[in-house]
C-alpha positions, 0 to 999 in steps of 0.5 A: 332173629324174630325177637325185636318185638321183645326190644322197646326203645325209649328216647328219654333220660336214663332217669326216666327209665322207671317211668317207662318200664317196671320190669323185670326186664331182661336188658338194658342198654346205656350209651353214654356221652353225647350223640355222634354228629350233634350237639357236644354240648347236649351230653349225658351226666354223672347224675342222671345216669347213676340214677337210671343205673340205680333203676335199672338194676332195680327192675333188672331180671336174675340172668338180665344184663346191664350194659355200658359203653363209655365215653371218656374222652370228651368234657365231662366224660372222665367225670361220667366214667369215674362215677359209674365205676366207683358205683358198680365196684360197690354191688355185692358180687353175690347179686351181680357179676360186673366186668370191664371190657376194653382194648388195651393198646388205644389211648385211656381216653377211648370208649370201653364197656361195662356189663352187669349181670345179675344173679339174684 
């Protein structure tokens, strides 16, 4: 309570988010797929979200948090997920813990989450 002046919402491309921001900051928030109620064709992609995490974890603080809610269930979603999975599985677990959080009795196409915590 009383910290939302510390939160900044930035309506743009993850991609962009070195222009907006250069840290350090304490979270980042990414909510991939498209937005409920719009467009199912306006989407996020593998590429423009692999370059904001790359920023993101760039400008992150030690003890910051990167989180990732997927959305594979949609055309192009399993694409998204399988590419941020392949990239947060090669960050070094002595600069950043990384966990996957999902339920697991629901369909694998459900949306799950990802946390990064940097540690150094």
């Amino acid at each position: 309570a009383g910290r939302i002046e510390c939160a900044e919402l930035i309506h743009a491309s993850h991609e962009t988010i070195g222009l907006h921001c250069s840290g350090p900051v304490t979270a980042v928030m990414f909510n991939l797929g498209y937005l409920p109620g719009g467009d199912r064709d306006v989407i996020t992609r593998p590429d423009s979200t692999l370059a904001g995490l790359e920023q993101s974890l760039e400008i992150l603080a030690a003890g910051g948090i990167v989180a990732i809610t997927i959305y594979p269930g949609h055309e192009g979603g399993n694409l998204e997920r399988t590419a941020v999975e392949e990239r947060v599985a090669q960050l070094a677990p002595n600069n950043f813990h990384v966990w996957r959080m999902g339920q697991m009795n629901v369909p694998t196409t459900a949306p799950y989450n990802i946390l990064i915590q940097k540690t150094a």
